[in-house]
C-alpha positions as CSV (number, residue, x, y, z in Angstrom):
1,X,24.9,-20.5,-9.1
2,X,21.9,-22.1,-7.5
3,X,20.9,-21.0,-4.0
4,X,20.4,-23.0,-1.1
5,X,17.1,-23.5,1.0
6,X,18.8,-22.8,4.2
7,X,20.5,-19.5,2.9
8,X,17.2,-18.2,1.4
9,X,14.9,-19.1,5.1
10,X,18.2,-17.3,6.7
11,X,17.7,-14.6,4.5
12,X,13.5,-14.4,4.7
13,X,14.5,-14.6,8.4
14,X,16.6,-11.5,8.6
15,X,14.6,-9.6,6.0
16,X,11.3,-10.4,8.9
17,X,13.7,-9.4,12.3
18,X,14.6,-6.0,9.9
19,X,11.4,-4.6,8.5
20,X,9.3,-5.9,11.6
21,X,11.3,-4.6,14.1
22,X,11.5,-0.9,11.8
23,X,7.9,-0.6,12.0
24,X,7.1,-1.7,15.7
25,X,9.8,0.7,16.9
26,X,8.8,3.4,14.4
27,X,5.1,3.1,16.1
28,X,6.4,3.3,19.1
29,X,9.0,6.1,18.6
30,X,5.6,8.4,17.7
31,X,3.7,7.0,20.5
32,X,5.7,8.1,23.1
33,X,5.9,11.9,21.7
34,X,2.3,11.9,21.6
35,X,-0.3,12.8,24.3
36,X,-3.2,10.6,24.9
37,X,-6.0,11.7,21.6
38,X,-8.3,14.5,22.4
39,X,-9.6,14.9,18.6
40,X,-10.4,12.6,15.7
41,X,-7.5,13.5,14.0
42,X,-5.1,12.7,16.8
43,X,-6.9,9.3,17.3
44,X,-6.3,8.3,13.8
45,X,-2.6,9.3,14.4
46,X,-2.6,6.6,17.3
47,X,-4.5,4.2,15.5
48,X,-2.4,4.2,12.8
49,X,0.9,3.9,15.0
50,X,-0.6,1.0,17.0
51,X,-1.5,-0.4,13.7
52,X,2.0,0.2,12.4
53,X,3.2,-1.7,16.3
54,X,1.1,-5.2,15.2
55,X,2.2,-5.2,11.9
56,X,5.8,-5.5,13.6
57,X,4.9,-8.1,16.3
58,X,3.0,-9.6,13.5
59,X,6.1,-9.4,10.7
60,X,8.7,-10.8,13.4
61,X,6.7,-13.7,14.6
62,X,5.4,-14.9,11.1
63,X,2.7,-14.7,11.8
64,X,0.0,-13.8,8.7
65,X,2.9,-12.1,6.9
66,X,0.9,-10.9,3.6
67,X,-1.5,-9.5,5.6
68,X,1.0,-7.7,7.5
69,X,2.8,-6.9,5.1
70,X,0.4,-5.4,2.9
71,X,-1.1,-2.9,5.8
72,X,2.5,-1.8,6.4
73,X,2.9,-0.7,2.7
74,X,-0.2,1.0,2.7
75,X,0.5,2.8,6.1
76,X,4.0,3.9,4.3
77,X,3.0,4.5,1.0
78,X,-0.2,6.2,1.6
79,X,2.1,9.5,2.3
80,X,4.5,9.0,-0.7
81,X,1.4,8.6,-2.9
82,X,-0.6,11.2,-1.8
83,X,2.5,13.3,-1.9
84,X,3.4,12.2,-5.6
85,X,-0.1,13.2,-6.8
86,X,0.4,16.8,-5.5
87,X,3.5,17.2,-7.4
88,X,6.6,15.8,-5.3
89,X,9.4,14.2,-6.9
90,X,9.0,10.8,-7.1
91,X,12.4,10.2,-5.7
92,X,12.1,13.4,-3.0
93,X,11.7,10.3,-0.1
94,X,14.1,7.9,-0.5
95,X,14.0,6.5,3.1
96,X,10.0,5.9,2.4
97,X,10.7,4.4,-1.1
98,X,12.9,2.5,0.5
99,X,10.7,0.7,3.2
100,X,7.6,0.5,0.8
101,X,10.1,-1.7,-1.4
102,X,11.1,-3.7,1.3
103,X,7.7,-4.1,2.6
104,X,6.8,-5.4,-0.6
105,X,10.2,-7.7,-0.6
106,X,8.6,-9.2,2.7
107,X,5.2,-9.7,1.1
108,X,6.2,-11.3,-1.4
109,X,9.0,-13.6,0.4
110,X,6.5,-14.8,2.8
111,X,7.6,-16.0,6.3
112,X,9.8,-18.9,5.6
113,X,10.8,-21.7,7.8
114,X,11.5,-20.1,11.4
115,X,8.4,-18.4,11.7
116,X,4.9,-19.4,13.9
117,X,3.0,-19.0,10.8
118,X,4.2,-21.4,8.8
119,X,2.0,-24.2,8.0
């Protein structure tokens, strides 16, 4: 059964709103339990949580989506690699396996019709 362009941009649509709007409000979620930095360490925390934010606004808008997209997976996978490689299950994180995949489902979708990024 053959798929129509409208259902797959509706779908590229939904699968931006989704993982976008995960990321932006996971950013901010840590941002606001966070004081301001004091340390190196803590300013790499913020950095990557605002960096985390504009991949969001970035994801919903369209708006250079492989970029985007790309910096999210690494922001998410960095942990689950880093964690594989000093001997956790591969499967021990499903819920980060599972927005590394879709990440990489956005990535590789692109940001179809109803996006600002589009042409």
């Amino acid at each position: 059964m053959a798929v129509s362009k409208a259902r797959i941009d509706w779908a590229l649509l939904c699968l931006r709103l989704a993982v976008g709007g995960m990321a932006f409000l996971e950013g901010a979620t840590v941002l606001r339990r966070l004081t301001f930095p004091g340390s190196l360490d803590q300013a790499l925390v913020w950095g990557l949580n605002l960096t985390e934010m504009l991949c969001g606004v970035l994801m919903v808008l369209g708006l250079w989506m492989p970029v985007a997209s790309f910096v999210l997976a690494l922001i998410i996978g960095g942990p689950l690699i880093w964690g594989w490689l000093n001997g956790a299950p591969v499967l021990g994180n499903l819920q980060g396996l599972f927005l590394l995949l879709v990440a990489f489902a956005s990535a590789l979708g692109g940001a179809g019709k109803w996006s600002l990024g589009r042409g």
